[in-house]
C-alpha positions in Angstrom: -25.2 -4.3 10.9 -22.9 -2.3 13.0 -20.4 -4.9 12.5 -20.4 -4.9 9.1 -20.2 -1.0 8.8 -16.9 -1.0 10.6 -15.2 -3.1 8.5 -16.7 -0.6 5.3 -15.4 2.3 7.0 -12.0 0.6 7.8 -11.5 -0.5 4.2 -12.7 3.2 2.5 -10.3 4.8 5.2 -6.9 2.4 4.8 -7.5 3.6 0.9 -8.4 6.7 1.2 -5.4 8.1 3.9 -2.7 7.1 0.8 -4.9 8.4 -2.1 -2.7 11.6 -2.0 0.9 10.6 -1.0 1.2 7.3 -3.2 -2.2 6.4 -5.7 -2.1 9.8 -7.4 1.2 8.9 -8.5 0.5 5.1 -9.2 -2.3 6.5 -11.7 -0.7 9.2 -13.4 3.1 9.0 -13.3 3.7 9.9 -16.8 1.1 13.1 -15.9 2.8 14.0 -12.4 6.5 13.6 -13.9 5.5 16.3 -16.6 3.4 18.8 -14.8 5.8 19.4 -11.6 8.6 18.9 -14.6 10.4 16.5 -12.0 12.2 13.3 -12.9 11.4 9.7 -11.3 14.3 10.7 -9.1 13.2 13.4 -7.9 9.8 11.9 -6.6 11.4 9.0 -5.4 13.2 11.5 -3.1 10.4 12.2 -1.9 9.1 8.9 -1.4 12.1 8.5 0.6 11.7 11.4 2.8 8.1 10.1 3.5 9.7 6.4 4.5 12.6 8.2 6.7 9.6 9.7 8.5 7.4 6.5 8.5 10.0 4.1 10.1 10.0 6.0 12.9 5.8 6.3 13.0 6.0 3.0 12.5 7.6 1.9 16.0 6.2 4.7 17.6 2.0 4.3 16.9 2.2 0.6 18.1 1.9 1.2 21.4 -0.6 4.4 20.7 -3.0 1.7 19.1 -2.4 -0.4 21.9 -3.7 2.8 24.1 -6.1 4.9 22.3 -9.1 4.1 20.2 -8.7 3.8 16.3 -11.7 6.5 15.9 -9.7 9.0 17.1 -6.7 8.2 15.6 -7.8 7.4 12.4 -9.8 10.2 11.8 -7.2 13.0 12.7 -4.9 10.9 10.5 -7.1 11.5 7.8 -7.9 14.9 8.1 -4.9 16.1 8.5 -3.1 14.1 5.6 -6.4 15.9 3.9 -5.4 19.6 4.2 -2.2 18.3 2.9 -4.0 18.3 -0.8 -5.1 22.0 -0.4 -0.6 22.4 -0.6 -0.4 19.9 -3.8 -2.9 21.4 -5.4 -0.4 24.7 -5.7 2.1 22.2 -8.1 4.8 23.2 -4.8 8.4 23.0 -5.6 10.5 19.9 -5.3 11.6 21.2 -1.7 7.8 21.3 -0.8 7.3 18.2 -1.9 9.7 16.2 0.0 8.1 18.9 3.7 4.8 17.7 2.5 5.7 13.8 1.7 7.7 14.2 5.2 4.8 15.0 7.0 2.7 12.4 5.3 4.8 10.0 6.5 3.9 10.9 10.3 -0.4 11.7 10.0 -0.6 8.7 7.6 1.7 5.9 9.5 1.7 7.2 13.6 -1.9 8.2 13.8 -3.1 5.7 11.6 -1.7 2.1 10.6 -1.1 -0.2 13.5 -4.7 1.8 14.6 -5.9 0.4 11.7 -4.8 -2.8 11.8 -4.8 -3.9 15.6 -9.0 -3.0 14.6 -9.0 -5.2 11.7 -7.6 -8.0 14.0 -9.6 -7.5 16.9 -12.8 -7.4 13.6 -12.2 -10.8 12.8 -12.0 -12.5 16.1 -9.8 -15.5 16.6 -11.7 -17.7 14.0 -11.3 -14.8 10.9 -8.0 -13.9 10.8 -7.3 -14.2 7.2 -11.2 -13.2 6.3 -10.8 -10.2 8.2 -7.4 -8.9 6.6 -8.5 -10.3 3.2 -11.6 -7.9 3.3 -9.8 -4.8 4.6 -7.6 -5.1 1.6 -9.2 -6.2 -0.6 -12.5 -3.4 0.1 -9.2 -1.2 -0.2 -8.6 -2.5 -3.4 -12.4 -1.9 -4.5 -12.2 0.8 -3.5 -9.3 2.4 -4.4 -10.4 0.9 -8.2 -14.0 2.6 -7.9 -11.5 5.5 -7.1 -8.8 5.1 -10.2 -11.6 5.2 -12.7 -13.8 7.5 -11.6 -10.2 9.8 -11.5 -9.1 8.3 -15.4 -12.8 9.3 -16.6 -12.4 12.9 -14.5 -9.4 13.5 -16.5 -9.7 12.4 -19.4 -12.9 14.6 -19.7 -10.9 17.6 -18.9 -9.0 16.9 -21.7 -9.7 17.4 -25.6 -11.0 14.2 -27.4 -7.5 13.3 -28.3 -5.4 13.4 -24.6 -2.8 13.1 -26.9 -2.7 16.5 -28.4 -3.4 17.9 -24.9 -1.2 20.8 -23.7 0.8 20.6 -20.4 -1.1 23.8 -19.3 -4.7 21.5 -20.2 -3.3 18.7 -18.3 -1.7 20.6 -15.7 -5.4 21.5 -14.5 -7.3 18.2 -15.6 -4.8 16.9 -12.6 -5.4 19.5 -10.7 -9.1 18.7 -10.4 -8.4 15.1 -9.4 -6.2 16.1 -6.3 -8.9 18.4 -5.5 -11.6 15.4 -5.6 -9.5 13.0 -3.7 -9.0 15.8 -1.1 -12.6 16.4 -0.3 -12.9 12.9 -0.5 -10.8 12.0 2.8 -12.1 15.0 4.5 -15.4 13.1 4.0 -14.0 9.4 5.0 -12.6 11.4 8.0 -16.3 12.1 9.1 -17.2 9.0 8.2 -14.7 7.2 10.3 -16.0 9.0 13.6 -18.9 8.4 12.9 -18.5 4.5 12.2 -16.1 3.4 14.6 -16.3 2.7 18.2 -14.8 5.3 20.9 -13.0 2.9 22.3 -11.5 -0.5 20.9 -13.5 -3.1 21.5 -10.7 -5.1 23.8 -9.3 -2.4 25.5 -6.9 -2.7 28.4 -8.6 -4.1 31.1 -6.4 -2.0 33.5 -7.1 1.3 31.1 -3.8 2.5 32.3 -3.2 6.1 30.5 0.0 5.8 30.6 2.1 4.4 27.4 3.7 1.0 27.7 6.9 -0.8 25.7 6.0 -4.2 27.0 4.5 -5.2 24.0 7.3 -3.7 21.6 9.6 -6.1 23.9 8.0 -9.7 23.9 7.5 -9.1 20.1 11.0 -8.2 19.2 12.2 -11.7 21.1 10.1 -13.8 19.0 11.8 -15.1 15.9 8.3 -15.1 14.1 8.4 -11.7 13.8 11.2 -11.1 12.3 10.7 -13.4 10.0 7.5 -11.9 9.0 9.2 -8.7 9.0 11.3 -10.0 5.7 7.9 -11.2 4.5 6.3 -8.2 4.3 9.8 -6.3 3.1 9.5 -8.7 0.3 6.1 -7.9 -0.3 6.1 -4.9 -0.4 9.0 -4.5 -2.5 6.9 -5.6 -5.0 4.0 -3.5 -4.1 6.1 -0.1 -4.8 6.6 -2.0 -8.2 2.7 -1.6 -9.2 3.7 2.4 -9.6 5.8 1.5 -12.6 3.0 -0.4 -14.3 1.6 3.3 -15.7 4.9 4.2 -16.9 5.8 1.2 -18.5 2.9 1.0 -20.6 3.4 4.1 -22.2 7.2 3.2 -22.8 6.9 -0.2 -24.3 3.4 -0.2 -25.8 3.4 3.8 -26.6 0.2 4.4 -24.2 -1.0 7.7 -24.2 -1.4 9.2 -20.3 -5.2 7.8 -20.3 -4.7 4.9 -21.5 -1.2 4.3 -19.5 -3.5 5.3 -15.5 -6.6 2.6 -17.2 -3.5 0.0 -17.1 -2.4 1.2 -13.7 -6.3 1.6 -12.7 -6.6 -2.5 -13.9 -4.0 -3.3 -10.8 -6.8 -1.7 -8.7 -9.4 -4.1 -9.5 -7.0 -7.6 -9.5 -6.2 -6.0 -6.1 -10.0 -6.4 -4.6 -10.8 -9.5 -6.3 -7.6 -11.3 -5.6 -6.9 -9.7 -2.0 -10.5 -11.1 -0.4 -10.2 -14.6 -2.0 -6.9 -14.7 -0.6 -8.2 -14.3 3.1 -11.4 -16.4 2.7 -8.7 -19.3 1.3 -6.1 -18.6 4.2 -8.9 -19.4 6.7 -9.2 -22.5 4.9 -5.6 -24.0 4.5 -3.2 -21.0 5.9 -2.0 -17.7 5.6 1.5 -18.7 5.0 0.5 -21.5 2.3 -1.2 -18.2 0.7 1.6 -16.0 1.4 4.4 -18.9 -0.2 1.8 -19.2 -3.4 1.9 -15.6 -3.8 5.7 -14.9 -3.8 6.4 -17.7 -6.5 3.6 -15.5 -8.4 5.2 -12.5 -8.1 8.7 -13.9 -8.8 7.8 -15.5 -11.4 6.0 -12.3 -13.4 8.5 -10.3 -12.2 11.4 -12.5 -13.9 9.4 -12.7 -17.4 9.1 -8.6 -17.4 12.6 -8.6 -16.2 13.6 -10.9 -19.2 12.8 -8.8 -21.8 11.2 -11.7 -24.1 7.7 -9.4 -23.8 9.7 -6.4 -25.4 8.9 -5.9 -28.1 5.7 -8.1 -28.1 1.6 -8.3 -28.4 0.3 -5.9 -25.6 -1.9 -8.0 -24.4 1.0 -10.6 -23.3 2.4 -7.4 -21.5 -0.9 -6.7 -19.8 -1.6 -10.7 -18.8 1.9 -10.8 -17.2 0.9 -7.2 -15.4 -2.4 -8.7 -14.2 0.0 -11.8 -13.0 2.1 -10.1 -11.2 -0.7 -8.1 -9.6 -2.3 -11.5 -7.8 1.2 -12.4 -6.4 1.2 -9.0 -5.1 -2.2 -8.3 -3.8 -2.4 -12.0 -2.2 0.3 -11.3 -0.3 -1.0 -7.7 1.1 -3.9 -9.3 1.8 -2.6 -11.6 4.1 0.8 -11.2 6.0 -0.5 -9.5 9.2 -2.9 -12.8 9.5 0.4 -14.7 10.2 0.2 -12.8 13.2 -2.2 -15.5 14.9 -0.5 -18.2 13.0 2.7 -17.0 14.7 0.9 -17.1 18.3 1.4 -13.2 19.0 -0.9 -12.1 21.8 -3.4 -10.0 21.2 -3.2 -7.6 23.3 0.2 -7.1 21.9 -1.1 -6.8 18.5 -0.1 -2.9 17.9 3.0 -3.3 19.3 4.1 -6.4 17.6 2.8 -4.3 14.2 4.8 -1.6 15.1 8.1 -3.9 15.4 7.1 -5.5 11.8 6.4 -2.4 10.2 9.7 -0.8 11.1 11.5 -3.3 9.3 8.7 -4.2 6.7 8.2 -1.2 5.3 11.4 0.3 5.0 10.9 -0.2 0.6 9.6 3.0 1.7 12.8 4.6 2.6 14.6 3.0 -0.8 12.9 1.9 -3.1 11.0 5.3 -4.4 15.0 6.0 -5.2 16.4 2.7 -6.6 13.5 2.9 -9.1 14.4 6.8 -9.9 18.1 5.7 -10.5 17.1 2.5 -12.6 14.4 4.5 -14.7 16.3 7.3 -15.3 20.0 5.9 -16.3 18.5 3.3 -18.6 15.4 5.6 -20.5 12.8 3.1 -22.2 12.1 -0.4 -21.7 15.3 -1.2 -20.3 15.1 0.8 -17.0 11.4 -1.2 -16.3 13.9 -4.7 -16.9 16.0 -3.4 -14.3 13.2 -2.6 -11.7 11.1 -5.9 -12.3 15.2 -8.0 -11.9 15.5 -6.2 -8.4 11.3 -7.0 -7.8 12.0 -10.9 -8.8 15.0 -11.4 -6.4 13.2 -9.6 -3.1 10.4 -12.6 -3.9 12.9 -15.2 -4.2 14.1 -14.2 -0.8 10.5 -13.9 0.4 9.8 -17.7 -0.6 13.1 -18.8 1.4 11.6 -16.8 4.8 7.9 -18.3 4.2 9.0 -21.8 4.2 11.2 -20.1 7.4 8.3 -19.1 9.1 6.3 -22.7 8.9 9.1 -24.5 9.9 9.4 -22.6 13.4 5.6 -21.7 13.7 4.4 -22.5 16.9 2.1 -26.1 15.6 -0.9 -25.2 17.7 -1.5 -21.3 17.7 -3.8 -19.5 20.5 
């Protein structure tokens, strides 16, 4: 039972520490744009400064997790990202925005990932690699979709009957309310966490020398595995920063309202927790980087037809099928790159470290893509700017399918 309540608090937290700096915006782009009267520039500049500060977390909380226990990292992460909703919740300026995204980058990414992940591994044993990663996100996805539409239905009722006639000053403090739900929320998840977790991780250094060590960080940067899982999850995540155009583009090419633009957003959420666990359960059962090759062509594929513009102008709900498309490609690929971690023999006890080195370079779509999709948006208004994200989206995945059939080719055949 125990066993099964880490993994529930695991999955509630990985969601629940990004509600704030990235989901909120994911749901309600058109909303956010309007009521901090900023342009898609202007937050990916902040999205930026939150990457610029992540890289660096990255590297740096690989060899915490390899030191200290994931309870107490993960639940400082989340309460201080937390308190960082009581300063949104003023509607700062765009210079407060890009402090608080800053410092987001740090409680949300050093206290908190490779923590999170190194205990998702160590979850699943050596037999449950891709079951164990599948399930944390794809219980992220559940529940960050349980989250989206209880959010949607919280602000549409704060709303007149028509969200179209709304004023900015009604919609200004429907949105208000949500940031104020999803900050109580991770204050709670916090508890819950330290609660939940064990004090210490459950294969902790046999020598439990306090001290901090780079040994890890240096076997895994020699390994060419890692690098090339790096590109895999730049790739991947390229189109994961993607999904936050999904809101916007429904209300530019089918003329969604702001409700009905964060339900399309909110439908992402839930191809995301059915699509993200069947993923792992199926990597355990061929591989992870089968999975991973089947979900770039998927992605690429999806991204290309949006890109194309032979959907524009169309029947919505050819728009919407191509959305959900894309969304597997994505989500099956989050679900399992870090189980070609054991597929590329990395030791465990390594495990932070070696996350650390692949975040650094894997998430830097962090750092730039927040601004490429400001620039693209914003110099081509309409449908055209969402052509230009979806071209860059389809040629990351090409480059992702040519490093997956990388990776098998030099896999070790036999992995510990």
């Amino acid at each position: 039972m125990r066993h099964i309540a880490v993994i529930i608090a695991l999955m509630t937290a990985g969601e629940s520490v990004f509600l704030l700096p990235f989901v909120l915006a994911r749901i309600f782009r058109p909303t956010l744009l309007d009521v901090f009267e900023i342009t898609n520039l202007e937050l990916g500049v902040a999205f930026s400064t939150y990457g610029i500060v992540a890289i660096a977390a990255y590297f740096a909380g690989g060899p915490l997790a390899d030191r200290y226990s994931a309870r107490s990292l993960m639940s400082t992460s989340l309460v201080a990202t937390g308190l960082g909703g009581v300063v949104l919740t003023t509607i700062p300026s765009t210079g407060v925005m890009n402090v608080l995204w800053g410092v987001w980058g740090a409680t949300t990414v050093l206290l908190f990932w490779s923590a999170m992940l190194r205990a998702t591994r160590e979850w699943g044993g050596d037999q449950a690699q891709g079951r164990a990663y599948g399930l944390l996100d794809g219980g992220r996805g559940l529940i960050g979709a349980l989250i989206a539409s209880a959010a949607v239905f919280l602000f549409a009722k704060m709303l007149p009957v028509d969200p179209a006639i709304a004023t900015l000053e009604q919609r200004s403090e429907a949105f208000t309310s949500v940031i104020w739900c999803f900050t109580g929320f991770i204050l709670f998840v916090a508890a819950l966490v330290f609660i939940v977790l064990p004090g210490e991780s459950p294969k902790v250094n046999q020598d439990r020398n306090p001290k901090l060590s780079l040994v890890g960080v240096k076997a895994s940067i020699k390994m060419p595995t890692i690098w090339l899982q790096a590109i895999i999850v730049v790739c991947a995540y390229v189109g994961y920063k993607a999904t936050d155009d999904f809101s916007l583009l429904a209300r530019d090419a089918l003329g969604y309202d702001d409700v009905q633009a964060g339900a399309i957003s909110t439908l992402s959420f839930w191809v995301r927790a059915v699509t993200a666990i069947s993923a792992g359960y199926l990597a355990d059962r061929t591989e992870a980087s089968r999975v991973i090759l089947w979900g770039f062509i998927l992605l690429t594929g999806g991204s290309a037809l949006i890109a194309s513009g032979a959907l524009f102008p169309g029947v919505s709900s050819m728009l919407i099928a191509t959305i959900v498309t894309t969304s597997v490609g994505v989500y099956a690929l989050r679900g399992v790159y870090f189980a070609l971690l054991a597929e590329g023999a990395v030791p465990v006890a390594f495990t932070g470290s070696a996350i650390g080195v692949i975040s650094l370079v894997g998430f830097t779509p962090d750092v730039f893509m927040g601004p490429l999709m400001g620039v693209l948006l914003d110099d081509s208004p309409g449908v055209l700017g969402h052509q230009h994200v979806f071209a860059s989206v389809a040629a990351f995945g090409l480059v992702g399918c040519m490093a997956t059939v990388a990776f098998r080719r030099i896999r070790p055949e036999n992995p510990a």
